[in-house]
Each structure stands twice: as structure tokens, then as C-alpha cells.
N, C-alpha and C positions, 0 to 999 in steps of 0.2 A: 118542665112541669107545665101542666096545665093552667093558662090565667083565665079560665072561666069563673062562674060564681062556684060551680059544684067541686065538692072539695075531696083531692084524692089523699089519701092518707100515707105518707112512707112507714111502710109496714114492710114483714117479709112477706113474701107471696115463692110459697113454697108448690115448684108442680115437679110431680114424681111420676117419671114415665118410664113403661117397663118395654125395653127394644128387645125383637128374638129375631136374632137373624137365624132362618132356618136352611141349612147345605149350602151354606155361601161363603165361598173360602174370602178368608181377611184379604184385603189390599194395603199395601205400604204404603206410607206417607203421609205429612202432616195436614192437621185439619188448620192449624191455627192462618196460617195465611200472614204474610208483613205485607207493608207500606212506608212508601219511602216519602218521606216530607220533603216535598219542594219548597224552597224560601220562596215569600210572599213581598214582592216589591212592590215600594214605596216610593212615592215620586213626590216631590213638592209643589205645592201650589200656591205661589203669593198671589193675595188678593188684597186689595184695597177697601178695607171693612171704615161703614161710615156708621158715626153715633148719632142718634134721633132721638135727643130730647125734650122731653114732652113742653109743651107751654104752660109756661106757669111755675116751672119748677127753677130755683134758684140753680143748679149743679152747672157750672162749667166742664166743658171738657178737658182742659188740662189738669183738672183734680183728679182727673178718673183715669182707671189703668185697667188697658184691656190684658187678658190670658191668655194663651193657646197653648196645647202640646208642643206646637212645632216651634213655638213665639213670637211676638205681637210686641210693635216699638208704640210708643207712648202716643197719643192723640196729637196732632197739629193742631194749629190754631184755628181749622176749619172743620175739625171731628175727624178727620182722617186717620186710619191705624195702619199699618204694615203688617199683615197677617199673615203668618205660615201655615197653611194646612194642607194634607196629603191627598192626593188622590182626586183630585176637585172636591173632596167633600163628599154629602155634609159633613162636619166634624164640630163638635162642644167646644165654642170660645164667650168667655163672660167678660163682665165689668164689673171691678168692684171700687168703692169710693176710700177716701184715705183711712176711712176706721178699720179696711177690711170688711165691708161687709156690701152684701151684692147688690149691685144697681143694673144689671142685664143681662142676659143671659141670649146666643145666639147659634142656630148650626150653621153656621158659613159654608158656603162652597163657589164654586165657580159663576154661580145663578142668582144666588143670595147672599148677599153684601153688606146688610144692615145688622145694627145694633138698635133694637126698639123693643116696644110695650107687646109689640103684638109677637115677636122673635119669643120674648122674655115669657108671654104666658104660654106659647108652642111648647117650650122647652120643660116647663115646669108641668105641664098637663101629661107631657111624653114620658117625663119618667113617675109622674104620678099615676098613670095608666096601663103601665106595664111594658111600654113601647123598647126601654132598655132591656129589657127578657127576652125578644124578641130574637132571631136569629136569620142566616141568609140575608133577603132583602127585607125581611119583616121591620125593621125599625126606621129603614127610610121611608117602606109605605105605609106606617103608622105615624110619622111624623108629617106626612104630604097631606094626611088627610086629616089634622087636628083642628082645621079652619071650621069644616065641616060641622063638627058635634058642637051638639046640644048645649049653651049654655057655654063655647068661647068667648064670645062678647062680651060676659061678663065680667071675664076673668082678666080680661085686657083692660077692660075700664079697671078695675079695682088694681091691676101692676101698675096703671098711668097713674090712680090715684096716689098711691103709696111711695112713688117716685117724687111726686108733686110735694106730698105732705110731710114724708122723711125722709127724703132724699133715696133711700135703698128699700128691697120687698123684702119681706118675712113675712113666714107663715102661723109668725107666733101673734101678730097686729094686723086688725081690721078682720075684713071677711075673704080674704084669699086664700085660705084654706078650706072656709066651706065652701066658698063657690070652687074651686079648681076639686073635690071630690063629690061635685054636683054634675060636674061632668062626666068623675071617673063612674058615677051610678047610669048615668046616663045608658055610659058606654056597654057597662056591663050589666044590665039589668036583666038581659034572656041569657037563661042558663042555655051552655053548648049543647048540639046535640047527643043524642045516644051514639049513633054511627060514625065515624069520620073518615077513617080509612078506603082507601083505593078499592078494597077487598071486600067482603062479605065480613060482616060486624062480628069480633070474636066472641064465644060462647062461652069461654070461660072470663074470670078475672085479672088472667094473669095476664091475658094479651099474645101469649106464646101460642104455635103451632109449628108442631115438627111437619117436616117435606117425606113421603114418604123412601124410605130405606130402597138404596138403592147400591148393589154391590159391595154390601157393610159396610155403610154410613148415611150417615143421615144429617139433615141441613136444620135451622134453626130460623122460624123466620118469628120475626116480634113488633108486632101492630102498633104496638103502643111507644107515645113520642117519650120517654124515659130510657135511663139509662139501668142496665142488668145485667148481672152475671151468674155463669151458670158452673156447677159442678155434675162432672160427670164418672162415673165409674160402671165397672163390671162386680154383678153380685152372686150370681150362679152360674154353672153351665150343667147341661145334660151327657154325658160323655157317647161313645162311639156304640154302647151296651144299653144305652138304655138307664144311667144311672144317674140320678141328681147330686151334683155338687154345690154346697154352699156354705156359708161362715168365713172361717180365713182361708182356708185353702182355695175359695174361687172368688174373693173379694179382691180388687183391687183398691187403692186409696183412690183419695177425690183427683181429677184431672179440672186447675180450674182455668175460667177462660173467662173474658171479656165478652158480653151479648150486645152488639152495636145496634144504635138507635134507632130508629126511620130516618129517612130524608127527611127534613125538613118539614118543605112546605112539595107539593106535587102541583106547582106552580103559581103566580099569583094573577089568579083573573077576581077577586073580590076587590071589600074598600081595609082602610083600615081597622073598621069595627068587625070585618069580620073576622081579622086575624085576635084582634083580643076577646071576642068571643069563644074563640074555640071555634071557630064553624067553617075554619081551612081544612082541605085536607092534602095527607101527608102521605106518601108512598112507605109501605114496609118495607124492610129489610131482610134480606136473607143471608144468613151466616156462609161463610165457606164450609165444606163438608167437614165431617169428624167421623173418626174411625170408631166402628164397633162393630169388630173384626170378630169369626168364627173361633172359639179359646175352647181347646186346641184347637189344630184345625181339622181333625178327627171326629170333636163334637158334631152332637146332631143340633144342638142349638145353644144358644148363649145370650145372656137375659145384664143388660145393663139399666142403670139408674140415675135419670140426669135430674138436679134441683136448681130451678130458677129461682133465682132473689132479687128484689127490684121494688118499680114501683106498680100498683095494680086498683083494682076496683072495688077492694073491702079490707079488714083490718090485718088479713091472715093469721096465722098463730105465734106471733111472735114470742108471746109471753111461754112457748113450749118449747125453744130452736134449744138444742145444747151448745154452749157457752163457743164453738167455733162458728156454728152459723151465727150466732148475736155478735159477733165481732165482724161476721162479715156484713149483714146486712148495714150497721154502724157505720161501720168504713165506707161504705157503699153512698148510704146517707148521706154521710161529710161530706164525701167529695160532689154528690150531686148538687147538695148546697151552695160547694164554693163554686164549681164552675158554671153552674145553672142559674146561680140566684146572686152569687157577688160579684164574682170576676165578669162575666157581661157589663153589669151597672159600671165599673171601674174602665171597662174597655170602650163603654159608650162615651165618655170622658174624654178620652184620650187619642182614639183611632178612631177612620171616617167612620160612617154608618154602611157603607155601600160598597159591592165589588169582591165581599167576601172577607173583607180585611180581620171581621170579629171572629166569624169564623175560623179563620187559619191560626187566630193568636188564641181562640180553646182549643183549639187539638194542640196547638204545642202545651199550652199548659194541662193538658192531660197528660201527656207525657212526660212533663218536667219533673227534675229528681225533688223539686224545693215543695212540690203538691204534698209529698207525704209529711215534711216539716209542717208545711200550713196546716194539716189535717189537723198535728199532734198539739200545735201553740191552739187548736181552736177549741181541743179536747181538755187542755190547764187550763186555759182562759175561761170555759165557758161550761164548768162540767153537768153545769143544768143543763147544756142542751142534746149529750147521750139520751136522760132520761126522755127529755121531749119528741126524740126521735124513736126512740124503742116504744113508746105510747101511741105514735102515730099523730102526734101533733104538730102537723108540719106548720102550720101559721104562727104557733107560740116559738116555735124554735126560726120561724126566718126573722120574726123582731127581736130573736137571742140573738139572733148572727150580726142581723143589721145595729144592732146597741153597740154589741163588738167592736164593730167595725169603727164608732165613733169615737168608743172610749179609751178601747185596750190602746197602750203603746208599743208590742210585739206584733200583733196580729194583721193590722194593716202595713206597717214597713213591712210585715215577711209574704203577705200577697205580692207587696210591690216590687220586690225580688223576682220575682216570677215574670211582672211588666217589664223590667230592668233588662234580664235576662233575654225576654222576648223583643224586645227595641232591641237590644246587641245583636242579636243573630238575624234579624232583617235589615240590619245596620240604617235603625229607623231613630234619628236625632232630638230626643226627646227636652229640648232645650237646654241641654247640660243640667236637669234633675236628676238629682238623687232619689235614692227611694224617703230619704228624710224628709226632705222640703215637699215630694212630690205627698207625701202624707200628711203633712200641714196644710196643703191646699185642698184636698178632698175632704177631710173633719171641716176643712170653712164651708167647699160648695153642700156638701151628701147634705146636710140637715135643710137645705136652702130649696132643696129639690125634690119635697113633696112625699117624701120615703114616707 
């Protein structure tokens, strides 16, 4: 999804195109296309993480107990921690003091080694800003350049304050909540542009452009950085005479398929702001071919019907789809949610920021059989947020999800099944957590981090 200011709506976005292949006999074989997931290694990296605490502030460091994914043995008598993290980093490790509640917050890696005021406001502005959304290398080069924007200084004196004066930060006391979204206005005050793509700016809303037909099929390419799926079928043919056939005898049912994303980013030569402006851009994608083969092969032409569903550039007609497309654009929804909008924020946690690592762990949980569980515990849990999504209200429904996520007691363990599952199959050591305790510690940080 988009993190500009302009707001796209999850709607269906229905496009109905009519293919005529004319004296072109059908070719065999599938359009769908696989891929084979390579496991994504993990390497460890102990680092020697030091605490810098502020002057003034009463806290010792043996009250306080660093986190990590990988884990983190207790401060020395000199601030020193023993730090596991993968990959050199960066990677999310904090402090918190013996009530449980956070006194620092740090992304370590092989470069950066501290625990401080200035770590602490990086972190909280990064996921205040959208910086955990982000994907590829977009969340290291959003977090490299938080020094930068408008009004960090301030946000650092007010974490060193708040260390000083109660020992740990919340955004529920003092002014660190409005100075840390004095940044995030900062950040995002120009709406993204019109154009962003590699390509020539799509004309429609939908973002879709078919390739033209070539040897009866045809390719699918899709501009827009969202996720979509397409149904395709056969609804007349012309026969060998001259005669129009259509209804059931030359309908086919839906054929559906997965519509894959853009790349990413189409490289990063900006700064930070200008990936959370929207003002990157990103290479489309083009589908593998799909048959729409001569029926018979006697006919003089034959006329198919493909329906895109997705995300797009106005509200569509949702409120007209019959009761199988509004299940499907839903579902569609859901999942964009969890893997676009929660499982990032949970992955930015836990695995580095850099190298691909967030990446490799959404495609598997797009894949994973426990996605369709999560969809359904989020459909009990939260069935205001069907409606919010059939409405096209996608901001009331990501603070339904994000509420979720803090309150419900099925909803986050059954994400974390998913992390579970994905640290087992990269046989990546996730400090002997379960999904239980690993869900006690995100209800403490998620609300600490600016959401």
C-alpha cells in the first residue's frame, strides 16, 4: 500500500476485457508458471551492544535487561550486553527496566553498537513513519536517514528527558508523541506524485494493461504496487459458419490466478523521504502468458472475459459484485492487510532490516497453509472490519487490525505461528520463543512504538 498522504481506497476495481483471437489455432500449456523457494540463510552475528545512559538519570545498568531475537545476556558492570543478531543487522533489540516497561530502544548491527536517546528516538520515528511498511532495502534506507528530518532533535531531547525524569519513554506522558508525529508531518506533507512507474502513467484506475495477444494468449502486466487477482474465462465463440455461440454452451467457469505485484523499488538512488513519499519508483510486472486458445479450433473467433480485483484509484462498484466476487475482493483485502500492513511491522522486530531477509519471510507467509487460519481468527475477531473493507475504508480498518493485534488473545499467537514456522524452515534460532511469550513481548513493545 501506498504511505503517501493520498488515500487509496480497497475497493474492487473490476476491469472487463473482451480477447478475440481471430484464425489462431490454441497452443498447449499452462499459463500459471511455479517457483521454487530457495531457503533464505541466516547467519549470527554477536555484537557487543553498550548502554548510554543519559546524565542525570538515576537507572543503573544492571536493573535493566536488554531483548533480541537471537538473545541478549544481561548488562556488566560496565553497560556491556552480549548481543545476537543475524545478518550484521540492522535488527530491533530494546531495553526495558524491571517494571517491564521500555527504557531504549536500538537497531544494532555490525556498525552500530549503542543503546541511547538518540537509537531510541530512530526507532520510534521509523516505525512511526512508516519505515516498517517498507520493503527490499527500503527500511534500512528509511532508518539511515531519520537523523536528517525535521524536528529529530527534538524528539531525542524529549526520550533523554523522559529517561531522566521516569526512568522509561511512553507516549502516553510529556510531549513525545507530538513531537515524534511533528516529524512524521514533516515527512509526509507533499502528496506523492501522479506518475510513478518506469512506464508511461496508466490511464485507467485499475493499473492493469494487457500485452498484446500473441499466438492465443496474452500477458498481464500491473503498474500498480498492490496485490490482485484476476478471473478469467471464455464467454462466446463464433463458429466455423458464421454462427454466434453464447450462454452455457460457450461459457466457461472462472479460471482464477494470482496478479503479482511490481518490483518493488526500480532501484534506490533517493533519500529516505522519498521512499515514504511515494516518489520512488518501481518497475511493473508482467504475468507469464495465459491461454486464450481458438474454441473450437474450427471457430473463426472466440471472445474471453478477464476480471481484475485489487487495489486501484477510486471506489469501484463494490457495492454491485455478486456475493462470489465480494468474498473474493474480502479475502483479497485480508490478506493484504496481514501481509502488507502486520506481518512487516512483526518482521521488522524480529529479523534484520537488510539483505532481503523481510522479504523472503512474506513470500513464505504467502504461501503458508496457517495465512488462511489467520484470515478467518481475524474475520471472528474483528467482524467490523469485513464492513470497513467492503466500504473502502482502509485507515478505519488498519487501526481495527492494529487494536487487534494488541488486544485479541488468538490473533497474534496465530500470526506468530506463521514466524514460528518461518524461523523453523530457515532453521533461524529464535531464542527458544514460543509463539506465547513471543506475544507477551510484542503487546509490551507494538504500543511503545508509535503505532
Amino acid at each position: 500500500m501506498c504511505n503517501s498522504d493520498k488515500r487509496f481506497a480497497i475497493f474492487l476495481l473490476i476491469l472487463t476485457s473482451l480477447f478475440t483471437a481471430m484464425f489462431v489455432l490454441g497452443c498447449g500449456g499452462s499459463g500459471s508458471g511455479t517457483q521454487n523457494t530457495t531457503g533464505f540463510t541466516f547467519t549470527r552475528t554477536p555484537v557487543q551492544a553498550q548502554i548510554q545512559i543519559p546524565t542525570g538519570s538515576t537507572l543503573s545498568a544492571s536493573s535493566l535487561t536488554p531483548w533480541s531475537s537471537g538473545g541478549a545476556t544481561k548488562f556488566d558492570a560496565s553497560g556491556r550486553s552480549n548481543v545476537t543478531i543475524y545478518n550484521n543487522g540492522p535488527q530491533y533489540a530494546d531495553v526495558r527496566n524491571t517494571e517491564g516497561k521500555l527504557v531504549f530502544i536500538s537497531y544494532l548491527s555490525d556498525t552500530q553498537t549503542v543503546f541511547n536517546a538518540v537509537t531510541t528516538a530512530e526507532a520510534m520515528i521509523f516505525f512511526a513513519s512508516g519505515g516498517a511498511s517498507q520493503i527490499d532495502e527500503g527500511p534500512a534506507t528509511v532508518l539511515n536517514g531519520i537523523k536528517d528530518f525535521t524536528g529529530f532533535s527534538a524528539v531525542v531531547e524529549e526520550v533523554t528527558n523522559q529517561i531522566v525524569t521516569q526512568g522509561h519513554i511512553s507516549l502516553t506522558t510529556g510531549t513525545l508523541a507530538a513531537k515524534i508525529q511533528a516529524v512524521v508531518d514533516s515527512v509526509r506533507g507533499t502528496p506523492a506524485p501522479a506518475g510513478r512507474g518506469t512506464i508511461a502513467e496508466p490511464t485507467s484506475a485499475s493499473g492493469i494493461f494487457l500485452d498484446t495477444i500473441i499466438d492465443g494468449k496474452f500477458k498481464i502486466q500491473n503498474n500498480y504496487l498492490r496485490r490482485a487477482s484476476g478471473w478469467l474465462r471464455r464467454v462466446e465463440y463464433v463458429d466455423s459458419e458464421g454462427i454466434k455461440h453464447e450462454g452455457p454452451e460457450a461459457q466457461t467457469e472462472y479460471k482464477k490466478f494470482e496478479i503479482k505485484p511490481p518490483s518493488r523499488y526500480g532501484g534506490f538512488t533517493g533519500t529516505a523521504a522519498n521512499i515514504l513519499k511515494g516518489e520512488f519508483l518501481w518497475t511493473p510486472t508482467v504475468s507469464d502468458p495465459y491461454d486464450i486458445p481458438l474454441y473450437p479450433e474450427t471457430a473463426q473467433s472466440t471472445t474471453y472475459e478477464l476480471r481484475v480485483y485489487g487495489f486501484g484509484g477510486n471506489e469501484g462498484n463494490v457495492v454491485s459484485l455478486a456475493p462470489g466476487e465480494s468474498d473474493e475482493i474480502l479475502e483479497l483485502s485480508f490478506k493484504s492487510l496481514i501481509l502488507d500492513a502486520a506481518l512487516p511491522i512483526i518482521a521488522n522486530i524480529i529479523i534484520p532490516l537488510k539483505g532481503g531477509a523481510i522479504e523472503d519471510f512474506l513470500k513464505f507467509a504467502g504461501s503458508s497453509s496457517a495465512l488462511s487460519d489467520l484470515i478467518n481468527i481475524s474475520r471472528e475477531t474483528a467482524p467490523q472490519l469485513a464492513d470497513q473493507l467492503s466500504q473502502g475504508q482502509v485507515e478505519d480498518a488498519l487501526t481495527t487490525l492494529y487494536e487487534t493485534l494488541l488486544t485479541s488473545n488468538t490473533f497474534l499467537p496465530a500470526m506468530l505461528e506463521i514466524v514460528i514456522e518461518y524461523a523453523e524452515s530457515r532453521n533461524l534460532d529464535l531464542n527458544t520463543f514460543n509463539t506465547g511469550t513471543l506475544a507477551k513481548m510484542l503487546v509490551k513493545n507494538l504500543p511503545s512504538l508509535a503505532w
